[in-house]
Backbone as CSV, one residue per row, in Angstrom:
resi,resn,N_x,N_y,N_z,CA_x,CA_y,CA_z,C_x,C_y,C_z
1,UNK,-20.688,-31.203,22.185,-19.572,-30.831,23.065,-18.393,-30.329,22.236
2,UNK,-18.129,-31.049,20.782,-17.071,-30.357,20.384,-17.452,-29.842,19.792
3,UNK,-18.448,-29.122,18.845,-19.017,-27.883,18.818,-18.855,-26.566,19.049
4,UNK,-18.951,-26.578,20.960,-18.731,-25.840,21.655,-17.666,-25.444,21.836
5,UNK,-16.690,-26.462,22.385,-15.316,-26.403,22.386,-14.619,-25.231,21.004
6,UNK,-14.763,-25.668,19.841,-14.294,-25.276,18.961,-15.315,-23.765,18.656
7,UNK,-16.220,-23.549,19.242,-16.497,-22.447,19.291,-16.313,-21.741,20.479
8,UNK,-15.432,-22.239,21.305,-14.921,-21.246,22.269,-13.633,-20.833,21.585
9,UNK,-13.102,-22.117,21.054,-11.300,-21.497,20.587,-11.013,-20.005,20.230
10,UNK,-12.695,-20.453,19.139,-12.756,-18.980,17.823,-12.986,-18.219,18.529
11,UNK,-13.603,-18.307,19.540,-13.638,-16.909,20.470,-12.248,-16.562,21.268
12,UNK,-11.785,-17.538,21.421,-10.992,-16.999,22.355,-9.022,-16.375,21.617
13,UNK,-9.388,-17.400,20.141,-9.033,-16.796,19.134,-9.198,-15.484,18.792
14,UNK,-9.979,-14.603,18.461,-10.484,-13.501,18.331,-10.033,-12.642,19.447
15,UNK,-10.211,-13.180,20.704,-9.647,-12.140,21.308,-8.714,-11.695,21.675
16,UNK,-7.606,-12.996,21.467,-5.924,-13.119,21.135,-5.750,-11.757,19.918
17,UNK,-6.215,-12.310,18.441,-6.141,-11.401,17.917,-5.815,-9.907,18.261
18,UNK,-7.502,-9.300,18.653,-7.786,-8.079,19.233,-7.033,-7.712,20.124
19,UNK,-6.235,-8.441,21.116,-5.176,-8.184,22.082,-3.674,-7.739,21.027
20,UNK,-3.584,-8.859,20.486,-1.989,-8.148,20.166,-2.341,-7.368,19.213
21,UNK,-3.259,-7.166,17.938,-3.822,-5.187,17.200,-3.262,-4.420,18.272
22,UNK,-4.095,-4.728,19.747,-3.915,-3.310,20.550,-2.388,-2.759,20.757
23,UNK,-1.773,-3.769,21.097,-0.625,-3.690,21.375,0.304,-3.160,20.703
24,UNK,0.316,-4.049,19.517,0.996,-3.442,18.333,1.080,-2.344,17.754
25,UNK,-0.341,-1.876,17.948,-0.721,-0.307,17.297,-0.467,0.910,18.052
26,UNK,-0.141,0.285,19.850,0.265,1.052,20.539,2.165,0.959,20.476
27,UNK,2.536,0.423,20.028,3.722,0.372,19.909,4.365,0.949,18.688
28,UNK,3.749,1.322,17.402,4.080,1.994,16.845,4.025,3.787,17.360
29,UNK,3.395,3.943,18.450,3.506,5.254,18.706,4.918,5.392,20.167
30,UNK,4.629,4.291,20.514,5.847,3.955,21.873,6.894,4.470,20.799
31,UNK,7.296,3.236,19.118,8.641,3.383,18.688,8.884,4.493,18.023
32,UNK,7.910,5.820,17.897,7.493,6.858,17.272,7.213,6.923,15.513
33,UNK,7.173,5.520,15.568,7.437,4.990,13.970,5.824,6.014,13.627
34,UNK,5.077,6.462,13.928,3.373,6.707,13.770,3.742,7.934,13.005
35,UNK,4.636,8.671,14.379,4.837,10.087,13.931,5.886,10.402,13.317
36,UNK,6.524,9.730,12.702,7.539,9.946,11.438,6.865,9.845,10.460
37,UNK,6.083,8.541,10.413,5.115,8.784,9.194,4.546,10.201,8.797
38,UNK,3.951,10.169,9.911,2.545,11.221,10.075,3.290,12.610,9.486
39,UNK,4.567,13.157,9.973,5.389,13.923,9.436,5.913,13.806,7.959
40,UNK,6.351,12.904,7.707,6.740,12.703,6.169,5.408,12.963,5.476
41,UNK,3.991,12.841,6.003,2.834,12.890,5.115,2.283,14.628,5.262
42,UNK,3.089,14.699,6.502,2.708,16.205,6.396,3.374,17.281,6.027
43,UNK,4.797,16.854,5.434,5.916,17.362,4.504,5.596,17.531,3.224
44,UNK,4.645,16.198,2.438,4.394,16.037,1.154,3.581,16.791,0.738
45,UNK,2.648,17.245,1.870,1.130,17.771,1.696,1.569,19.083,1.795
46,UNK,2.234,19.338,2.426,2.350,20.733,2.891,3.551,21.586,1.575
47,UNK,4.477,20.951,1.241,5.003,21.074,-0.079,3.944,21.715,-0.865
48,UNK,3.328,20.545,-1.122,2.455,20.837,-2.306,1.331,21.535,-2.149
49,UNK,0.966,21.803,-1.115,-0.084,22.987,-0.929,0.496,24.646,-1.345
50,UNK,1.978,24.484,-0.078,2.482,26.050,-0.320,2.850,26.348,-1.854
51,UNK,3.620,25.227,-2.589,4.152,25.445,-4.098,2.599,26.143,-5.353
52,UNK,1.111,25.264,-4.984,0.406,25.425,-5.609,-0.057,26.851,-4.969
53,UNK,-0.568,27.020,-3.782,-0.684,28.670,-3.478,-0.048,29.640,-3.921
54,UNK,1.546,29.401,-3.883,2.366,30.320,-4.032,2.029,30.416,-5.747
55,UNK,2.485,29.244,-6.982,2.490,29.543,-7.976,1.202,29.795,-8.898
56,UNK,0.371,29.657,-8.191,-1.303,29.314,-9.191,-1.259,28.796,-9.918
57,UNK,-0.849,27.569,-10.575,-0.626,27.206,-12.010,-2.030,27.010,-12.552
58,UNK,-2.075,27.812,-13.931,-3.528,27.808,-14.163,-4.035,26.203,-14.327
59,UNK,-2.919,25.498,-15.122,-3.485,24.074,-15.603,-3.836,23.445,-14.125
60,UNK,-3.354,23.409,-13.200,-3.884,22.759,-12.051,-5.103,23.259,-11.366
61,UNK,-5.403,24.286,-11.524,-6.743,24.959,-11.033,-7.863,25.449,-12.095
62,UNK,-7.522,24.911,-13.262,-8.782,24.774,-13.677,-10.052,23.845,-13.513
63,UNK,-9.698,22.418,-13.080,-10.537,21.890,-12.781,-10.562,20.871,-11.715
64,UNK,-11.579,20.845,-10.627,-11.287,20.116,-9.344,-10.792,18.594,-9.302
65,UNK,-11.195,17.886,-10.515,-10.295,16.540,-10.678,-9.407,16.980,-10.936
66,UNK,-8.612,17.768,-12.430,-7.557,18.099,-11.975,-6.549,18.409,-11.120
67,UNK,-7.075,18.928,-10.193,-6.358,19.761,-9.073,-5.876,18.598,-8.565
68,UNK,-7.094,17.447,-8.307,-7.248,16.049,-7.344,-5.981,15.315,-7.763
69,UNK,-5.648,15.511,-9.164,-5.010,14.114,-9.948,-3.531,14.887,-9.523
70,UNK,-3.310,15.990,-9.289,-1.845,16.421,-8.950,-1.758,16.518,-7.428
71,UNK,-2.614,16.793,-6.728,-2.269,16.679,-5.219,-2.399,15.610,-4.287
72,UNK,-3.141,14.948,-4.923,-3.574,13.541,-4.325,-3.067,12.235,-5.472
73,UNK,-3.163,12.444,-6.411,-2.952,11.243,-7.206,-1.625,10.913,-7.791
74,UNK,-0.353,12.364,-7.347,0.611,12.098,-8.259,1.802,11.479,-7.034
75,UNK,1.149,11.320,-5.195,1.879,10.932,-4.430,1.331,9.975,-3.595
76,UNK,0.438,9.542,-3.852,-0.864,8.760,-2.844,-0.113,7.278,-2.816
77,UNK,0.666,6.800,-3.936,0.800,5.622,-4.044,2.683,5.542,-3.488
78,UNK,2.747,6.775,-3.401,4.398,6.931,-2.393,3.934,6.561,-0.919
79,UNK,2.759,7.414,-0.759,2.390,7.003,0.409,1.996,5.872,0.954
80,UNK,1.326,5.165,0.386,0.761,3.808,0.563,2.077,2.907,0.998
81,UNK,3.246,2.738,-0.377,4.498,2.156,-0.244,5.006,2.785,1.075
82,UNK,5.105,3.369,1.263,5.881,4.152,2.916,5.354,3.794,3.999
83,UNK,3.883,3.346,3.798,3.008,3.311,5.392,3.754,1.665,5.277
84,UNK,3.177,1.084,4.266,3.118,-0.709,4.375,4.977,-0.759,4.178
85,UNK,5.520,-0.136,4.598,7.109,-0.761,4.689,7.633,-0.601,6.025
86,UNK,6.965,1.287,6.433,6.974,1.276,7.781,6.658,0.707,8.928
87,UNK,5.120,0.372,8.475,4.432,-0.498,9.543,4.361,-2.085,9.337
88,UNK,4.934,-2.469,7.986,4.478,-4.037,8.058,6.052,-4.502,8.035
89,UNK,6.899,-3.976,7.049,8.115,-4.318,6.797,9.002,-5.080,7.626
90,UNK,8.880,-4.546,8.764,9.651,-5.383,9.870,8.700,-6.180,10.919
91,UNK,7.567,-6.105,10.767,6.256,-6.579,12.005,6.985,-7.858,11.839
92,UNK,7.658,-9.102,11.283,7.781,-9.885,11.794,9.071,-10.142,12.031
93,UNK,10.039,-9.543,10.988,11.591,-10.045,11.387,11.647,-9.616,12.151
94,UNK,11.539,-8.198,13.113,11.393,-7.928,14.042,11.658,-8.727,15.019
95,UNK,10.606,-9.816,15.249,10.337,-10.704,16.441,11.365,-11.315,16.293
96,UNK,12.308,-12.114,14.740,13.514,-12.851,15.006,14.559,-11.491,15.639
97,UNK,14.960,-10.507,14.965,15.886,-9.776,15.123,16.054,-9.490,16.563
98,UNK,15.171,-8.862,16.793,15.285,-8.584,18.603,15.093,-9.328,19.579
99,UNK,14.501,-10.773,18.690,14.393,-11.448,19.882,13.144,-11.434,20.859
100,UNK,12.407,-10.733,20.663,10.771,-11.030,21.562,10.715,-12.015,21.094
101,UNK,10.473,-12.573,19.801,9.884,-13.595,19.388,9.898,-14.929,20.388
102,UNK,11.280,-15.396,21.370,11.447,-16.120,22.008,10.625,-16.325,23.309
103,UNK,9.735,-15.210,23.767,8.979,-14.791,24.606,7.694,-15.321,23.970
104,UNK,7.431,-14.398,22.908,6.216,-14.529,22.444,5.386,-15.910,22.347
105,UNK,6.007,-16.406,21.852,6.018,-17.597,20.597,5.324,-18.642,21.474
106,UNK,6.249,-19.062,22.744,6.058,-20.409,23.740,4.570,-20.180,24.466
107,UNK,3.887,-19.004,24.660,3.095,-19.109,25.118,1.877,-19.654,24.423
108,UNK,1.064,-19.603,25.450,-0.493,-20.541,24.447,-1.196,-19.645,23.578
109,UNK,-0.725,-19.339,22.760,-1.010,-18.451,21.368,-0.456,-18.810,20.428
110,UNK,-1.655,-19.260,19.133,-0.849,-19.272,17.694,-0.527,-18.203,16.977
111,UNK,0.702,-18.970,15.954,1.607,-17.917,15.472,0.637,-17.446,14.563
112,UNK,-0.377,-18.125,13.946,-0.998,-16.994,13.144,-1.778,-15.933,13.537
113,UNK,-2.359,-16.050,15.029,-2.798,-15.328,15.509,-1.665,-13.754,15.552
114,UNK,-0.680,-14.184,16.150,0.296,-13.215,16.232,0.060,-12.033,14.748
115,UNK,0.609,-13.522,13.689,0.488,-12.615,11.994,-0.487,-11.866,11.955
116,UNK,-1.617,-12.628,12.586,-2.700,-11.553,11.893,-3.386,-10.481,13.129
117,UNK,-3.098,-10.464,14.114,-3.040,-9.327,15.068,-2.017,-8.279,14.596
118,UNK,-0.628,-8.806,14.634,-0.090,-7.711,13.524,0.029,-6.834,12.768
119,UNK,-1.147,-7.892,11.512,-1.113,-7.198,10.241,-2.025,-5.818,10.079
120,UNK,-3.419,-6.615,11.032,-4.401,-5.625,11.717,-4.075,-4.189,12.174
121,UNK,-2.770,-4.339,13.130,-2.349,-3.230,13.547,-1.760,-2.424,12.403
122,UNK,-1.032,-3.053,11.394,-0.523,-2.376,10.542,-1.310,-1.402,9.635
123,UNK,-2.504,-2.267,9.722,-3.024,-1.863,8.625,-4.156,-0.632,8.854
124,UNK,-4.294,-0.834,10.917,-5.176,0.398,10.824,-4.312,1.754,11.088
125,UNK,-3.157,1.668,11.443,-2.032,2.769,11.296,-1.590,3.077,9.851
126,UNK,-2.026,2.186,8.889,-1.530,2.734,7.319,-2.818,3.109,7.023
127,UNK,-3.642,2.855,7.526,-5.029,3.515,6.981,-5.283,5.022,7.561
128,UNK,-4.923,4.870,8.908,-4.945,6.371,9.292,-3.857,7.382,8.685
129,UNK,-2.704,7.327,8.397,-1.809,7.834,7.344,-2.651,7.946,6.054
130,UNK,-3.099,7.382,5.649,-3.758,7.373,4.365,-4.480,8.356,4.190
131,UNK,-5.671,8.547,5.596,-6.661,9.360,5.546,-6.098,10.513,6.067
132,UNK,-4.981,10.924,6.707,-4.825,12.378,7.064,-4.397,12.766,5.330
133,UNK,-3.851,12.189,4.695,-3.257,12.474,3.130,-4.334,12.946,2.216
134,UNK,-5.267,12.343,2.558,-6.759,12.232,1.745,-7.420,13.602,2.379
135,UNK,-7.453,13.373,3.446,-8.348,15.082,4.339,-7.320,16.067,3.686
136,UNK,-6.038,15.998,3.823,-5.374,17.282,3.761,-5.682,17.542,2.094
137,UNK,-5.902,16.442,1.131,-6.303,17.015,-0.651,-7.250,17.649,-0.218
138,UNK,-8.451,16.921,0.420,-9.864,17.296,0.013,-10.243,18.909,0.653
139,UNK,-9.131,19.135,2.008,-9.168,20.725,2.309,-9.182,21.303,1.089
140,UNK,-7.614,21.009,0.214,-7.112,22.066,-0.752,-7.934,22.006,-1.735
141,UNK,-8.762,21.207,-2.183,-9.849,21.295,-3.086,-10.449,21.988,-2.567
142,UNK,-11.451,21.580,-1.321,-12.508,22.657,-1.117,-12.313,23.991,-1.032
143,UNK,-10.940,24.025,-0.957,-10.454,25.609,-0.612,-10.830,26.587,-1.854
144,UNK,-10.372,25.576,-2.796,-10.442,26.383,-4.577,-11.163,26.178,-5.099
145,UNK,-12.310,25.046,-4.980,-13.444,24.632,-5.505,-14.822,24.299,-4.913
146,UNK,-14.809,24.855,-3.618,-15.873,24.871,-2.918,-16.027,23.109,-2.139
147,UNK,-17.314,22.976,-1.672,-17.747,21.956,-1.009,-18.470,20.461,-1.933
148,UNK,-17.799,20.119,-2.883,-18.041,19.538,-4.200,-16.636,18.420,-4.727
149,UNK,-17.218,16.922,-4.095,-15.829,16.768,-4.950,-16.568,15.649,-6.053
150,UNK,-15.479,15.194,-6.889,-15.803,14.270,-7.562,-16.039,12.597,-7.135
151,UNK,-16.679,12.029,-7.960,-17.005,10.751,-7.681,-15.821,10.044,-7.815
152,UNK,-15.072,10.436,-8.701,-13.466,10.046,-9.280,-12.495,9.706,-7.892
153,UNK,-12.975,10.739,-7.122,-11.910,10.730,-6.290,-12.531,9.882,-5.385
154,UNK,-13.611,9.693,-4.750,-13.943,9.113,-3.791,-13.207,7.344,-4.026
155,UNK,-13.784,6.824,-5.418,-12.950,5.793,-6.182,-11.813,5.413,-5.692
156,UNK,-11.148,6.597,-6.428,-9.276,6.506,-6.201,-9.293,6.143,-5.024
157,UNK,-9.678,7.121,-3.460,-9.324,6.750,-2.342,-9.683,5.484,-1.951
158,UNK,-10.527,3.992,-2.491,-11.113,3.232,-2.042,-9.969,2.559,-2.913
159,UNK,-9.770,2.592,-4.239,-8.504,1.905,-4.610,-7.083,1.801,-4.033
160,UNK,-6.785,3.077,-3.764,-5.980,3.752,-2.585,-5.323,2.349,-1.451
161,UNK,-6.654,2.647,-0.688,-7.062,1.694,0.158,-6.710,-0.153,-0.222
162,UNK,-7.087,-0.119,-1.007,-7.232,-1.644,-1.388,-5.819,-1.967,-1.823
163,UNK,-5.401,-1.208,-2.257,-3.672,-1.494,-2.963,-2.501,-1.021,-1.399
164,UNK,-3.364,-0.386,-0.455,-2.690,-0.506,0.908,-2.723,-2.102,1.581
165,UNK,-3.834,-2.675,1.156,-3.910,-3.679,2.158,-3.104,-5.026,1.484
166,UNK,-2.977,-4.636,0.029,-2.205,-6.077,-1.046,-0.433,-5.509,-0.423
167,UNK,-0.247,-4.128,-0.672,0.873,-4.000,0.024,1.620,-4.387,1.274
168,UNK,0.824,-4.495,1.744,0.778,-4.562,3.374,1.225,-6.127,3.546
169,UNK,0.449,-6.739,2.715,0.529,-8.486,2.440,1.777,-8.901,2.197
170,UNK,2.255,-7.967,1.360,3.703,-8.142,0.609,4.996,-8.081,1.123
171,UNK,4.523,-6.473,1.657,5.302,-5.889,2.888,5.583,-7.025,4.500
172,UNK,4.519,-8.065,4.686,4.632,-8.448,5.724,5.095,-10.473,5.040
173,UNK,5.219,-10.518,3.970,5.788,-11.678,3.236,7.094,-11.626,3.229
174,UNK,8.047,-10.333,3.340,9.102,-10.380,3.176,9.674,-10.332,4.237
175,UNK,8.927,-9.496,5.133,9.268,-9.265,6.635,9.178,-10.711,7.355
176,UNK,8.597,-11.734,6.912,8.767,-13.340,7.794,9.905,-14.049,6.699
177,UNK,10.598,-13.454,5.403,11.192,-14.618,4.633,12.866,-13.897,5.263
178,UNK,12.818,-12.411,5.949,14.276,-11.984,6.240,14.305,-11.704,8.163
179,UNK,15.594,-11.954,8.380,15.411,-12.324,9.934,16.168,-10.736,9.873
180,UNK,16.287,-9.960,9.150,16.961,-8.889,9.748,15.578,-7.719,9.034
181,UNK,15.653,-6.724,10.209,13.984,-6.073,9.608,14.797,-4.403,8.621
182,UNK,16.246,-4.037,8.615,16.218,-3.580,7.987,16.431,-3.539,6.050
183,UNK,16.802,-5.391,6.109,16.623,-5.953,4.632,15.483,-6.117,4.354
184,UNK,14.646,-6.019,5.503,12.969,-6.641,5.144,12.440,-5.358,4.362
185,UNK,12.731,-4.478,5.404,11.923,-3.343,5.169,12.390,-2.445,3.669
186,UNK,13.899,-2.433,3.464,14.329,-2.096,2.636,13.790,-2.794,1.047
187,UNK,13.961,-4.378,1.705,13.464,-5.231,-0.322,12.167,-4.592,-0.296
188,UNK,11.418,-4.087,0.113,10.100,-3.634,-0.072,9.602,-2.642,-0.474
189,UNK,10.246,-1.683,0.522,10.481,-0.246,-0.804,11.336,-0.988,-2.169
190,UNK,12.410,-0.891,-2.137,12.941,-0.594,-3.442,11.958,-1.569,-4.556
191,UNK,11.233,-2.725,-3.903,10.486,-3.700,-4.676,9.176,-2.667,-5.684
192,UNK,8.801,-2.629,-4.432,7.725,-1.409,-4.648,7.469,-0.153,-5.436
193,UNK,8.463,0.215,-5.023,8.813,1.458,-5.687,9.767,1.634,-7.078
194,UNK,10.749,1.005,-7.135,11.569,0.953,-8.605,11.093,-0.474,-9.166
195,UNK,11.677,-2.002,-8.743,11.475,-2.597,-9.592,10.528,-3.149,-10.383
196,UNK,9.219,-2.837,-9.846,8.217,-3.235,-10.370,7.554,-2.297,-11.405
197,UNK,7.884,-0.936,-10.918,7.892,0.155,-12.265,8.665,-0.041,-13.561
198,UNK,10.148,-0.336,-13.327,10.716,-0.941,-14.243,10.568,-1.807,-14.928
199,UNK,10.130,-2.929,-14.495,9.701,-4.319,-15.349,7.991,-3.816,-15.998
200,UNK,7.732,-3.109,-15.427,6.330,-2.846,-15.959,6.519,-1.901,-17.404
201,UNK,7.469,-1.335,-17.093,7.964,-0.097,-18.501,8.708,-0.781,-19.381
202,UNK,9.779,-1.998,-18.913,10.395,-2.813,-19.955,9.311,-3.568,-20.633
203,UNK,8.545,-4.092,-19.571,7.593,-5.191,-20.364,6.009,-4.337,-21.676
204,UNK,5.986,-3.255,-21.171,5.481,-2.780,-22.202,5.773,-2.324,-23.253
205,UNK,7.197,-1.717,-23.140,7.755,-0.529,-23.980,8.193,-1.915,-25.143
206,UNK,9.368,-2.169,-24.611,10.384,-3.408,-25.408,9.683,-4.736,-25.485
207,UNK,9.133,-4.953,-24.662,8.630,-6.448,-25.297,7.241,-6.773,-25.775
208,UNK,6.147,-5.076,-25.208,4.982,-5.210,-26.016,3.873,-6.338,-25.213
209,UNK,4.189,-6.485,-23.891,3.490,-7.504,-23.253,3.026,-6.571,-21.958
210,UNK,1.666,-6.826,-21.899,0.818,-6.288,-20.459,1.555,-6.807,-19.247
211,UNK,1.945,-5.859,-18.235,2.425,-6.366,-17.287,1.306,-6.863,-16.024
212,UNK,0.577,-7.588,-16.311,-0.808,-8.210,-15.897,-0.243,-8.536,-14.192
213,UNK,1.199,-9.157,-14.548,1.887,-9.755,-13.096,2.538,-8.592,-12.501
214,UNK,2.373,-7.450,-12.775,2.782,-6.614,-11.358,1.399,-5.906,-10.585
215,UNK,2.259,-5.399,-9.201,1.161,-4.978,-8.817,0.756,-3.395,-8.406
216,UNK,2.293,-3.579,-9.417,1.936,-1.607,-9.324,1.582,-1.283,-10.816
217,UNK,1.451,-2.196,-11.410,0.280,-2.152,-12.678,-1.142,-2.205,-12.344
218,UNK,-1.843,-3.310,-11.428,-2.503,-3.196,-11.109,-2.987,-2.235,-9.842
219,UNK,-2.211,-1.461,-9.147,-2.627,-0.227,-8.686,-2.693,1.196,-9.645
220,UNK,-2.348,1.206,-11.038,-2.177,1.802,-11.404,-3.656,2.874,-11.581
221,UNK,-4.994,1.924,-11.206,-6.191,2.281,-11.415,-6.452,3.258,-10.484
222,UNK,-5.505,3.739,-9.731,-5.458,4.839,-8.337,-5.692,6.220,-9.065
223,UNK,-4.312,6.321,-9.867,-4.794,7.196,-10.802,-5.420,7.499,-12.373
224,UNK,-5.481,6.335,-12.532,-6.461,6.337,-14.166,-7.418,6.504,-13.978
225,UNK,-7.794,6.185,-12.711,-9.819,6.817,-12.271,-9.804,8.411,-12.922
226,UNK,-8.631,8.952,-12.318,-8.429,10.370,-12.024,-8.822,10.940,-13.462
227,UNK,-8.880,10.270,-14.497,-8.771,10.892,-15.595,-10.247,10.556,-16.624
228,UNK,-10.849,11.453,-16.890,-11.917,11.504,-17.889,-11.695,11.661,-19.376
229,UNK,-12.072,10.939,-20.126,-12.437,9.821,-20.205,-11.433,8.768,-19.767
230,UNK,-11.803,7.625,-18.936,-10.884,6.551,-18.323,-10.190,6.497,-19.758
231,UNK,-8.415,6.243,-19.573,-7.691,5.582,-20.555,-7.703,4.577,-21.440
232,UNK,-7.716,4.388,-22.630,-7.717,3.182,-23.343,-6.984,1.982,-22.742
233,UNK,-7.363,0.987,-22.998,-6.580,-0.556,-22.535,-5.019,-0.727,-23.133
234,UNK,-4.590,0.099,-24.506,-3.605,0.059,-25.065,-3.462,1.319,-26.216
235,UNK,-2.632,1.761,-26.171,-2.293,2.937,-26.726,-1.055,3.121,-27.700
236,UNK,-0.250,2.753,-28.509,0.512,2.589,-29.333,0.770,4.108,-30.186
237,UNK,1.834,4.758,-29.625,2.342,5.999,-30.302,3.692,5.525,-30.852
238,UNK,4.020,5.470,-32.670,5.353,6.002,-33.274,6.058,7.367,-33.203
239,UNK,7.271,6.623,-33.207,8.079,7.903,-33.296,9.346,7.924,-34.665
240,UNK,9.781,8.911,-34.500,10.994,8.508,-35.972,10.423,8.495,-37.133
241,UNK,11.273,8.416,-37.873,11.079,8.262,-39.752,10.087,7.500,-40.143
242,UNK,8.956,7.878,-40.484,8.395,6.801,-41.092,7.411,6.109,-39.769
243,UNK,7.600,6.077,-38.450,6.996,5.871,-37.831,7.619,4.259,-37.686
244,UNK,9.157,4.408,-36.899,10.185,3.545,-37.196,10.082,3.145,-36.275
245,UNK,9.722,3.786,-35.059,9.996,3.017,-33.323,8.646,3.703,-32.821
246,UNK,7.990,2.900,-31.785,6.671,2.783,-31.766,6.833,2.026,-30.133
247,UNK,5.940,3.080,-29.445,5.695,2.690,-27.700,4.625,2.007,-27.685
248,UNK,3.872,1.227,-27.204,2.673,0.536,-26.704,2.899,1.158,-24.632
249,UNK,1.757,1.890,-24.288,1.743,2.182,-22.919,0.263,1.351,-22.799
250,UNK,-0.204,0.184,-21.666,-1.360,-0.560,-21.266,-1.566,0.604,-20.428
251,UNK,-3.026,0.391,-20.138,-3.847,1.110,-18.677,-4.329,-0.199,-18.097
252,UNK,-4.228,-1.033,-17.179,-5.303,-1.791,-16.478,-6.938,-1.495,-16.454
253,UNK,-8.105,-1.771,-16.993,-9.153,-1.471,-16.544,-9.377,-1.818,-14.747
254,UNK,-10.171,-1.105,-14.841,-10.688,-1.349,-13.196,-11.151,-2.618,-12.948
255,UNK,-11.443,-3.450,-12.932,-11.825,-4.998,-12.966,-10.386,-5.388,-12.636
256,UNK,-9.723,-5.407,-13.960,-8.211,-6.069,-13.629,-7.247,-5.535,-12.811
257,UNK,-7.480,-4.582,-12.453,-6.647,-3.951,-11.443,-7.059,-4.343,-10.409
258,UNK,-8.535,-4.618,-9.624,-8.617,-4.973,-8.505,-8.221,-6.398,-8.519
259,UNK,-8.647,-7.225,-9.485,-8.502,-8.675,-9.794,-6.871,-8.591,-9.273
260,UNK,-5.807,-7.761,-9.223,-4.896,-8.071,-9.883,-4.634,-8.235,-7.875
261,UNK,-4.569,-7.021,-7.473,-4.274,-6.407,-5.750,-5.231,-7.459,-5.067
262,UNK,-6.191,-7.963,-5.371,-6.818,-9.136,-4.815,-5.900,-10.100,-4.732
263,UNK,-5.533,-10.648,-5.743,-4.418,-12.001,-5.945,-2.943,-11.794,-5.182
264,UNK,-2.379,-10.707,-5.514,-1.533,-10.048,-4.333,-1.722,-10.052,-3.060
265,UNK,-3.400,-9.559,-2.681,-3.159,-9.778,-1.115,-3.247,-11.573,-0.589
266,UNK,-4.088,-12.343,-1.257,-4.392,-14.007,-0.957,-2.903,-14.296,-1.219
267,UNK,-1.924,-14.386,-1.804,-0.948,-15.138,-2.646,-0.018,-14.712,-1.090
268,UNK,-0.072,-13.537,-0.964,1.428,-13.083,-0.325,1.306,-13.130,1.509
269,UNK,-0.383,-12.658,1.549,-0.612,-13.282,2.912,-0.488,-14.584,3.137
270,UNK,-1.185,-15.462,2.407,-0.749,-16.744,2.703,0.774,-17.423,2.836
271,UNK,1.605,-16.291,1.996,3.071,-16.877,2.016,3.579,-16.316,3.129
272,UNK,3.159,-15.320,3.236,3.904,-14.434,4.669,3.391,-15.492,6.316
273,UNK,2.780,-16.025,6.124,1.685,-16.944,7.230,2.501,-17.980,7.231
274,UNK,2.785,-18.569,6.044,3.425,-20.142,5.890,4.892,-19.841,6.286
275,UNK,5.733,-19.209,5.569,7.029,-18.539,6.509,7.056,-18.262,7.450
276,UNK,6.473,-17.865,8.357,6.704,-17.489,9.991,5.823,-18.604,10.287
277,UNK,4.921,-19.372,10.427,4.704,-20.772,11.187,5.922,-21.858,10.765
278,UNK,7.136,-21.593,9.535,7.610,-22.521,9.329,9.004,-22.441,10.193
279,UNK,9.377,-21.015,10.132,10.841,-20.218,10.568,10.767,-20.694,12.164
280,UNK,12.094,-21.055,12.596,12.617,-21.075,13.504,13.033,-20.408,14.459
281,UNK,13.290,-20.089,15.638,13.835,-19.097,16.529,15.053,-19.604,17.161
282,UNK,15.876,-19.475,15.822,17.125,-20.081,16.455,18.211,-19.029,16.499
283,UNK,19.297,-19.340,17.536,20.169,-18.293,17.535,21.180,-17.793,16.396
């Protein structure tokens, strides 16, 4: 009997879930948040299509990874940061800020259900952003290089992918630790995007230490696929007199890079989960 019971919950769990995805995912097109994206991705693409038509640059069209590693690989990870700030950034302060949450919450539905109906939604609206970004390279390849792409790229886009969904984790950790969704959404870009580049360039350059703990180190394998032969693990170029001052630049291998966006997504989902079952809905 309790067996059963507890295998109805999960069902009926599940379909809580699947209810608020729908919702949610329809509400990013209600708040037109879908098609701002969808526009900003079709600004980037479209940039860089007309600039490469217009200029031919030979170095970019000599070879179809090439081409790949500048049209797809030198903005893919802007994109990723943009979908998971847009769509996850506020998915939960949201509910404090405006106030649904007070609605939501009392009814016979758990809050993690909520989180992770949510995140779902987020994540199949950052995935579809993803893939119009990905179709619109693989046109401009086929355009200049026929019906042929590389294995490289197929990679990247699956890394792509995977460093969308650790984002997304992150993106929706900050969004339950701030009750206002435009600090949420904001610590996330700038997190994303500058400081973790920075500490990743201090910690290699000046202190000579793998930045193992970021996770735009470990996405970095988005575009090091891109490149034949894959990058060395560590690379150490002098400069100056004598060979007086001296850079160390790491590459993540592919192992540690996923290892890395793995631990990112468990660490930050779970924190983003434990913050909003803990947070209050107080005035």
């Amino acid at each position: 009997m309790t067996t059963s019971n507890e295998h109805n919950r999960r069902e009926s769990s599940l379909a809580q879930v699947g209810i608020v995805t729908k919702y949610n995912f329809l509400n990013y097109f209600r708040a037109r948040r879908f098609y701002v994206m969808f526009a900003i991705v079709l600004l980037i693409s479209g940039l860089l299509t007309f600039v490469i038509a217009y200029r031919r640059p030979g170095e970019i069209l000599t070879t179809d990874l090439g081409f790949l590693s500048t049209i797809w690989g030198s903005f893919v990870t802007l994109v990723v940061i943009l979908s998971a700030a847009f769509f996850g950034g506020d998915a939960i302060s949201g509910e404090f800020q405006n106030r649904t949450g007070y609605f939501l919450v009392p009814n016979p539905i758990r809050r993690s259900v909520i989180y992770v109906g949510k995140w779902f939604a987020a994540l199949i609206a950052s995935t579809i952003i993803l893939l119009v970004y990905a179709l619109i390279s693989i046109g401009n390849s086929v355009y200049y290089f026929g019906f042929t792409l590389p294995n490289e790229f197929y990679l990247s886009m699956l890394f792509a992918w995977i460093y969308l969904v650790a984002a997304l984790s992150f993106a929706f950790a900050f969004s339950a630790l701030f009750k206002s969704s435009a600090i949420s959404v904001l610590m996330s870009v700038i997190l994303l995007l500058f400081v973790f580049n920075v500490v990743d360039t201090v910690a290699a350059t000046f202190a000579g230490i793998e930045p193992w703990f970021s996770i735009t180190y470990g996405a970095s394998i988005i575009t090091s696929i891109l490149t034949v032969p894959y990058p060395a693990p560590v690379v150490t170029n002098s400069f100056g007199p004598r060979g007086g001052f001296s850079v160390t630049t790491y590459t993540a291998p592919v192992w540690e890079g996923l290892v890395i966006l793995g631990v990112y997504f468990v660490v930050m989902a779970a924190l983003g989960l434990w913050l909003f079952e803990k947070k209050e809905f107080t005035s």
